[in-house]
CHARMM internal coordinates of N, CA and C (Angstrom, degrees):
IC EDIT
DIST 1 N 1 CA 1.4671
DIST 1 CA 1 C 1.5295
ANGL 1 N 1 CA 1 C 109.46
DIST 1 C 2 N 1.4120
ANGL 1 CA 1 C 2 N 116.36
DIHE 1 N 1 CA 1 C 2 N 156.95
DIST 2 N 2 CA 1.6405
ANGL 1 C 2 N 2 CA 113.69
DIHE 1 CA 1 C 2 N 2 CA -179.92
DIST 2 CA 2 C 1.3715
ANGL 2 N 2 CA 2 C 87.71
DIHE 1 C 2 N 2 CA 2 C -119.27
DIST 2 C 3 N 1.6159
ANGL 2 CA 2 C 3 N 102.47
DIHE 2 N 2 CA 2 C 3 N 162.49
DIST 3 N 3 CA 1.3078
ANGL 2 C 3 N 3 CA 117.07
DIHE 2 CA 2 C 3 N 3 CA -170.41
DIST 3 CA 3 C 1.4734
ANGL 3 N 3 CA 3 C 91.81
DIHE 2 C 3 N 3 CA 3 C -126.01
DIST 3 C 4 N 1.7683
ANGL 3 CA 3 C 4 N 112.61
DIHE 3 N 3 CA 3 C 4 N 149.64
DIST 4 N 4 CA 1.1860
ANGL 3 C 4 N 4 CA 125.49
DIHE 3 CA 3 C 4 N 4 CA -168.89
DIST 4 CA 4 C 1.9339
ANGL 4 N 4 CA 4 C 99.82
DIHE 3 C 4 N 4 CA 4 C -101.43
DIST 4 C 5 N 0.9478
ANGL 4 CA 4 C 5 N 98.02
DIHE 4 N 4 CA 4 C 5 N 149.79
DIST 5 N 5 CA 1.4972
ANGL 4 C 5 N 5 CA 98.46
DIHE 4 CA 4 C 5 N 5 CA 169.12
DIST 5 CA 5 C 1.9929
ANGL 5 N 5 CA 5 C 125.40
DIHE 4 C 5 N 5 CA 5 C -95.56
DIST 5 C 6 N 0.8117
ANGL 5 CA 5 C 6 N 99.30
DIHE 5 N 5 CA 5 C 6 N 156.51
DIST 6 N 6 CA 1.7543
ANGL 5 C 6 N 6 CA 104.02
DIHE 5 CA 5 C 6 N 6 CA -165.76
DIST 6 CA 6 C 1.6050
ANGL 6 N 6 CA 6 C 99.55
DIHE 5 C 6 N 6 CA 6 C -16.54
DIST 6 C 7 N 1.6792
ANGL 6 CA 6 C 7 N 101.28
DIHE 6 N 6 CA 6 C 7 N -61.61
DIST 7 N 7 CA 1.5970
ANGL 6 C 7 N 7 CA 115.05
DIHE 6 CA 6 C 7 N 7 CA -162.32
DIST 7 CA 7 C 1.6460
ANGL 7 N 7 CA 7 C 113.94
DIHE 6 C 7 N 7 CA 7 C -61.91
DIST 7 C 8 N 0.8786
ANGL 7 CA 7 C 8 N 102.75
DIHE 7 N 7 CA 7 C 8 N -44.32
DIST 8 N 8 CA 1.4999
ANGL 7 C 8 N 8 CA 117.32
DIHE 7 CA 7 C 8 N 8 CA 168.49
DIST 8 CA 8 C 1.7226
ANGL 8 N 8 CA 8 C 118.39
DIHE 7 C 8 N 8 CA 8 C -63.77
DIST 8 C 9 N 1.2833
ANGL 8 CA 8 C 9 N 126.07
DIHE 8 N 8 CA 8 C 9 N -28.18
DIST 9 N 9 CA 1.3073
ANGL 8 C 9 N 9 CA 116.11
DIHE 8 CA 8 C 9 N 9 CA 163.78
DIST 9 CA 9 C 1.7051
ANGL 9 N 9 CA 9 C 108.43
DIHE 8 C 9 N 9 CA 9 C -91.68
DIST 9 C 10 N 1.2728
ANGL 9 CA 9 C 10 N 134.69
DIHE 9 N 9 CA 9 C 10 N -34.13
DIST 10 N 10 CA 1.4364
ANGL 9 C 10 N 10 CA 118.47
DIHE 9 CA 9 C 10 N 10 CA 155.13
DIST 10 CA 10 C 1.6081
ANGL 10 N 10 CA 10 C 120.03
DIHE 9 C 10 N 10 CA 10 C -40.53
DIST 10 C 11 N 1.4592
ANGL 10 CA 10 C 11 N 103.57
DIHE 10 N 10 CA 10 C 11 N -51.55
DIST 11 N 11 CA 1.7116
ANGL 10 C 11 N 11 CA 95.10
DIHE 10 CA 10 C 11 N 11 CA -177.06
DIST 11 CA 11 C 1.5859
ANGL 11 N 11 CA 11 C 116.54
DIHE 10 C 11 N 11 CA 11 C -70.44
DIST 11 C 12 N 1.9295
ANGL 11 CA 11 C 12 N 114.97
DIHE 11 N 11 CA 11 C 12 N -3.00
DIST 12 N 12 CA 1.3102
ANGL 11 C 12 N 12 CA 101.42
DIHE 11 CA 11 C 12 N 12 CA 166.34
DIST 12 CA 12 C 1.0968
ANGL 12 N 12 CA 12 C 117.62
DIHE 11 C 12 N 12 CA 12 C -86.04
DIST 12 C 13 N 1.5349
ANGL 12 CA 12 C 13 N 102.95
DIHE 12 N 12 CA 12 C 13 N -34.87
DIST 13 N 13 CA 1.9126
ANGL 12 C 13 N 13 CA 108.05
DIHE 12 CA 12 C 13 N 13 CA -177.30
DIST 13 CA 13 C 1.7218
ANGL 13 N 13 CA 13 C 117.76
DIHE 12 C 13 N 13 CA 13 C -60.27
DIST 13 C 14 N 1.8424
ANGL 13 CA 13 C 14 N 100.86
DIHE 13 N 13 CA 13 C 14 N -17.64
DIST 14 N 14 CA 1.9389
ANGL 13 C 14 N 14 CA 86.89
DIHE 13 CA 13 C 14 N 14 CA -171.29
DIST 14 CA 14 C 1.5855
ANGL 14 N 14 CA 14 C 76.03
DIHE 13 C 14 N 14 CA 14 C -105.08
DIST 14 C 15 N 1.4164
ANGL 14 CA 14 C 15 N 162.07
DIHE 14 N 14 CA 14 C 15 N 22.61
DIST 15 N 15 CA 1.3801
ANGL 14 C 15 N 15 CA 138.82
DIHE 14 CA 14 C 15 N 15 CA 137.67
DIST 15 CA 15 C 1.5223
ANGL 15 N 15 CA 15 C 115.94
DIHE 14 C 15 N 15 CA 15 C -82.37
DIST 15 C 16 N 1.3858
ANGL 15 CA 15 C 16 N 117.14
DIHE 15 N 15 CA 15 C 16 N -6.22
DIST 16 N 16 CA 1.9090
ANGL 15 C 16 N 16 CA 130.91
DIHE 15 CA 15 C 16 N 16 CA 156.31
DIST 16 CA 16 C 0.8439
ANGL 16 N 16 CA 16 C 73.97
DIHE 15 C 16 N 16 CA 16 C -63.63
DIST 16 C 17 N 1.6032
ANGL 16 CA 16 C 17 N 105.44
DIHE 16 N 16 CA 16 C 17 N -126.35
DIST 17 N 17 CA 1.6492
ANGL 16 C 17 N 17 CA 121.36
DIHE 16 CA 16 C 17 N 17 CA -179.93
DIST 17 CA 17 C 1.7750
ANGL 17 N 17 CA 17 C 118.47
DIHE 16 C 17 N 17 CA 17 C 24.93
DIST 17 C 18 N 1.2023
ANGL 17 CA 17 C 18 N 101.03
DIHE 17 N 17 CA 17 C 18 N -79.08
DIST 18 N 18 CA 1.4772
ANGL 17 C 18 N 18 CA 90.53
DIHE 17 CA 17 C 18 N 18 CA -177.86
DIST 18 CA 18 C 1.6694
ANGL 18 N 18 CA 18 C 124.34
DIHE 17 C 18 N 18 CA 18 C -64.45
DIST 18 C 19 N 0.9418
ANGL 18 CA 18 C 19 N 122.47
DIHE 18 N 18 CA 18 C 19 N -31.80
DIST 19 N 19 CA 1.5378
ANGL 18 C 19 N 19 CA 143.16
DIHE 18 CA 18 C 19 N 19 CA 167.21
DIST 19 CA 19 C 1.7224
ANGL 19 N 19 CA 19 C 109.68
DIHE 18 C 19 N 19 CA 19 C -59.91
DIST 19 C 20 N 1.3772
ANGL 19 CA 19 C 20 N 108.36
DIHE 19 N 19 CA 19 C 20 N -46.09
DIST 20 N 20 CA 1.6947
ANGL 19 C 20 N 20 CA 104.40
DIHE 19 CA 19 C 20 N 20 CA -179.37
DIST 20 CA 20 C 1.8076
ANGL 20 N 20 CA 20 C 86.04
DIHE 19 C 20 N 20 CA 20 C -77.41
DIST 20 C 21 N 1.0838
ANGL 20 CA 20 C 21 N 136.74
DIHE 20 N 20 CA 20 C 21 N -74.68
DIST 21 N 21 CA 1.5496
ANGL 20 C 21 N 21 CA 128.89
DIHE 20 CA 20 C 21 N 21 CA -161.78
DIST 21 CA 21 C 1.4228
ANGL 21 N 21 CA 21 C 85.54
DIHE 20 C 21 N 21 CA 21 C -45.93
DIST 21 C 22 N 1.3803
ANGL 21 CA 21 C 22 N 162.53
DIHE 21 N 21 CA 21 C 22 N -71.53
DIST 22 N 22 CA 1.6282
ANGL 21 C 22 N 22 CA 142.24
DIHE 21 CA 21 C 22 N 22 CA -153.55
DIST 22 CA 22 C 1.5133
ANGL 22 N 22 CA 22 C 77.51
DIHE 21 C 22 N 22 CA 22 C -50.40
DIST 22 C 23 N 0.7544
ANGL 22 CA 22 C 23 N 114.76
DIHE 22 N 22 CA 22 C 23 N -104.72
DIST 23 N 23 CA 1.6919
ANGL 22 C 23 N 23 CA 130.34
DIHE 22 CA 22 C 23 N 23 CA -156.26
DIST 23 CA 23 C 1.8322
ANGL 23 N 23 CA 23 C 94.91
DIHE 22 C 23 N 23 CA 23 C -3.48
DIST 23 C 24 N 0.9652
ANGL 23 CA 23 C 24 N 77.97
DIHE 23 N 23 CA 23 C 24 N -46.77
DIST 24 N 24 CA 2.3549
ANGL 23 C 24 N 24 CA 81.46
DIHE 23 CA 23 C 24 N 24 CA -167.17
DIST 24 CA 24 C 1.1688
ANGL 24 N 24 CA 24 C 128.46
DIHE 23 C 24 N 24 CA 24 C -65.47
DIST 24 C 25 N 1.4207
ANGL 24 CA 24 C 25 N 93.45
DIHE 24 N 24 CA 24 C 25 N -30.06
DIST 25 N 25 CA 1.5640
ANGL 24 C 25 N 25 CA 110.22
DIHE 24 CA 24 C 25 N 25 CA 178.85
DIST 25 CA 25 C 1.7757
ANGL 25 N 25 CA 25 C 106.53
DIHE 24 C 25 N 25 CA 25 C -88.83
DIST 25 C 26 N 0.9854
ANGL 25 CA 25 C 26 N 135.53
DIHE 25 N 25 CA 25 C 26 N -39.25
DIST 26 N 26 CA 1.0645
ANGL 25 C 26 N 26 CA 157.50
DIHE 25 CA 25 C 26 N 26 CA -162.56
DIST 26 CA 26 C 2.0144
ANGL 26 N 26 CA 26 C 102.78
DIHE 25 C 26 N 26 CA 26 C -77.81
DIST 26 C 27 N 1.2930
ANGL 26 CA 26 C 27 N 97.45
DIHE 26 N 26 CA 26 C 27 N -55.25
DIST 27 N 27 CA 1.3199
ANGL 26 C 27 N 27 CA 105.36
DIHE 26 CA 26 C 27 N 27 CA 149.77
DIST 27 CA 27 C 1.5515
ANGL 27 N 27 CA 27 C 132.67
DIHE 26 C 27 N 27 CA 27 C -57.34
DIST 27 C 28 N 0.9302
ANGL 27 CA 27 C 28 N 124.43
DIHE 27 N 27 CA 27 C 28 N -54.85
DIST 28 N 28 CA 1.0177
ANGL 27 C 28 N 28 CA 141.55
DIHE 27 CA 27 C 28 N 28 CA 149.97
DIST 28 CA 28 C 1.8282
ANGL 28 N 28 CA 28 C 119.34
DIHE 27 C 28 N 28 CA 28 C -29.27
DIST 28 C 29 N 1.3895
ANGL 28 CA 28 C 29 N 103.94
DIHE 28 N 28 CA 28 C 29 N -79.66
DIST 29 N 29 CA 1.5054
ANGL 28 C 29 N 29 CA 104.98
DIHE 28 CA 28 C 29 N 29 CA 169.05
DIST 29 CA 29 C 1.8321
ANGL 29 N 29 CA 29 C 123.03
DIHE 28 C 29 N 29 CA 29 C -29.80
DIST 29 C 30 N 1.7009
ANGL 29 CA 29 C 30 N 98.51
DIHE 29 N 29 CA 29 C 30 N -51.69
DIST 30 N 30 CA 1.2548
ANGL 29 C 30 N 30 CA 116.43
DIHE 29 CA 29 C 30 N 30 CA -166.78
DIST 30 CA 30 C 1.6173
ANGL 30 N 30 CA 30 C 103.25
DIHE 29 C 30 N 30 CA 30 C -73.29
DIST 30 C 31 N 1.1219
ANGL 30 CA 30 C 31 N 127.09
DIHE 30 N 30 CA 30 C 31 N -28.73
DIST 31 N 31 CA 1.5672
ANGL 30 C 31 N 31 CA 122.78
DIHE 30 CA 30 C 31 N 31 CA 171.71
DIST 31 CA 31 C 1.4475
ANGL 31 N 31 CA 31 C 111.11
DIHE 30 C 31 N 31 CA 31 C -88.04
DIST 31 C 32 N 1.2004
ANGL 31 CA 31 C 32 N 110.76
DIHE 31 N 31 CA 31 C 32 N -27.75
DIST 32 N 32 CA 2.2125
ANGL 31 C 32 N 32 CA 92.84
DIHE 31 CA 31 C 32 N 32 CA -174.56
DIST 32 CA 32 C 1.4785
ANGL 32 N 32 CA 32 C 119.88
DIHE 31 C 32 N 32 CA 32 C -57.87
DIST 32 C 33 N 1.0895
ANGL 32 CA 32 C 33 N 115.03
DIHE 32 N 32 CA 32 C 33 N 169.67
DIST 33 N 33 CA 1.3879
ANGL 32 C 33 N 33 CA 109.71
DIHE 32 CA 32 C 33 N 33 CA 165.30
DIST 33 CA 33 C 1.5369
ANGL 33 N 33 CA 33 C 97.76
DIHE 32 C 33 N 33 CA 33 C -103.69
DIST 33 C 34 N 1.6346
ANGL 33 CA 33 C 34 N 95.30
DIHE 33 N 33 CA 33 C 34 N 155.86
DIST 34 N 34 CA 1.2748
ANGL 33 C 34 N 34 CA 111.66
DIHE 33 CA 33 C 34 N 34 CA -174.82
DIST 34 CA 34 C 1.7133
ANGL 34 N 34 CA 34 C 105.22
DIHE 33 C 34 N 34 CA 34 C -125.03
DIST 34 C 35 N 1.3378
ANGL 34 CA 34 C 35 N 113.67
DIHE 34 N 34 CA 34 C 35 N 166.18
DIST 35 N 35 CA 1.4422
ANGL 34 C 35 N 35 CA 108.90
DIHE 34 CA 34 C 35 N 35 CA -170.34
DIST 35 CA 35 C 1.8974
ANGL 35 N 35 CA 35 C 114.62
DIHE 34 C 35 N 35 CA 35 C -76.27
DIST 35 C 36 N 1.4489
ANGL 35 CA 35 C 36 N 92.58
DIHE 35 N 35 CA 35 C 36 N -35.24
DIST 36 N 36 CA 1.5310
ANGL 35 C 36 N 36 CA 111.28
DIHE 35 CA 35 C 36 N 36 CA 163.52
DIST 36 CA 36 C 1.5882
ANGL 36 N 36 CA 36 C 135.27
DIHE 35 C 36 N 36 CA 36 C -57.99
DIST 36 C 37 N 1.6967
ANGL 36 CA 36 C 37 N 94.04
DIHE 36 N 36 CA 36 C 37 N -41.56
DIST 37 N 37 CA 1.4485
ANGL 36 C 37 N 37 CA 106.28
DIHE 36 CA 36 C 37 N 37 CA 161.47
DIST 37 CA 37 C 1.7929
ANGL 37 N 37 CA 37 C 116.26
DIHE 36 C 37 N 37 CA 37 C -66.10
DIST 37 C 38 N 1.3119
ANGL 37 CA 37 C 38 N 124.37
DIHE 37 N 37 CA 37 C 38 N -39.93
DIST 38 N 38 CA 1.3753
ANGL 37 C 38 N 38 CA 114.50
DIHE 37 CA 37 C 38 N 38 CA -170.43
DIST 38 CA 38 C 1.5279
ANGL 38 N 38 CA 38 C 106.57
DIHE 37 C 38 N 38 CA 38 C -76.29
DIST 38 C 39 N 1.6805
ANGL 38 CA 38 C 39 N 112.14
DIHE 38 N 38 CA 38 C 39 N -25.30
DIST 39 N 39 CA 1.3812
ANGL 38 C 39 N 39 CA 109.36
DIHE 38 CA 38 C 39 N 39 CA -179.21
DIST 39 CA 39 C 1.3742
ANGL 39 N 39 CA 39 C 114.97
DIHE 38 C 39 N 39 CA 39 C -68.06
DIST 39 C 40 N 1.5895
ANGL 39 CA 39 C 40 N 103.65
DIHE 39 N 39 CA 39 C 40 N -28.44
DIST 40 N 40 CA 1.7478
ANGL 39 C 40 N 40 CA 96.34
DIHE 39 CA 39 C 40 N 40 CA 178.66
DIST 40 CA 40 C 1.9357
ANGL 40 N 40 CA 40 C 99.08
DIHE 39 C 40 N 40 CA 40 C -63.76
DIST 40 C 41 N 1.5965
ANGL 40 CA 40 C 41 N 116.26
DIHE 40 N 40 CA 40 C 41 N -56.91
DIST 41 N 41 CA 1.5537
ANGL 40 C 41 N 41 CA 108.74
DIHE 40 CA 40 C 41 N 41 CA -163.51
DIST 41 CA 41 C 1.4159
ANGL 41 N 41 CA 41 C 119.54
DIHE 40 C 41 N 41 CA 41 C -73.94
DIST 41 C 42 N 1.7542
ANGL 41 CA 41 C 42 N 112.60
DIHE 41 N 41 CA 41 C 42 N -15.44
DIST 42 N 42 CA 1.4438
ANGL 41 C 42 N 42 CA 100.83
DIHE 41 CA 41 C 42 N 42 CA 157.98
DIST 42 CA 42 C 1.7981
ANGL 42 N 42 CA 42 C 127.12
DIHE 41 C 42 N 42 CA 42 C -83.42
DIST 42 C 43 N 1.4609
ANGL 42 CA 42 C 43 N 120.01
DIHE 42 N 42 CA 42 C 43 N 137.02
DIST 43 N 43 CA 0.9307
ANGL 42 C 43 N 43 CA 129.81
DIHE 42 CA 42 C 43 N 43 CA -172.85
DIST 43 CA 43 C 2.1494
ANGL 43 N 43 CA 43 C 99.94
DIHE 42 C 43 N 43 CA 43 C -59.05
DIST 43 C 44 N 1.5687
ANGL 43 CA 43 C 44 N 89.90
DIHE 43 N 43 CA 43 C 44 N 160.41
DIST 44 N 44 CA 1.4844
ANGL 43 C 44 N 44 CA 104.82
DIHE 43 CA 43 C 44 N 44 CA 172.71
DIST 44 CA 44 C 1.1628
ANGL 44 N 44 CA 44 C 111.63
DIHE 43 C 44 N 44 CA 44 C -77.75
DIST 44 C 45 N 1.2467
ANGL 44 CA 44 C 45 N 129.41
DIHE 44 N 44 CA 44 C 45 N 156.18
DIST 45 N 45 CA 1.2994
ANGL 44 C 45 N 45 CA 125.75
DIHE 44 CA 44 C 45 N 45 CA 174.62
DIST 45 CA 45 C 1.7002
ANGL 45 N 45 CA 45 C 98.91
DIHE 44 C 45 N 45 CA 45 C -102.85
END
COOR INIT
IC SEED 1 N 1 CA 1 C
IC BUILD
């Protein structure tokens, strides 16, 4: 096995990090409601 050095396991943990927050936000985006989205599913008056 190779062993990583300090710097090298920080730069894996903030490319997690950044990859789980895409994931969250992205998730996130795709479930909220938006003001545009309800105008499409509410009917016109």
């Amino acid at each position: 096995m190779f062993r990583l050095t300090r710097q090298e396991r920080r730069l894996v943990a903030f490319i997690l990090v950044a990859f789980l927050t895409g994931l969250g936000i992205k998730h996130w985006r795709e479930t909220r409601e938006t003001e545009a989205a309800v105008a499409e599913i509410a009917p016109a008056p």
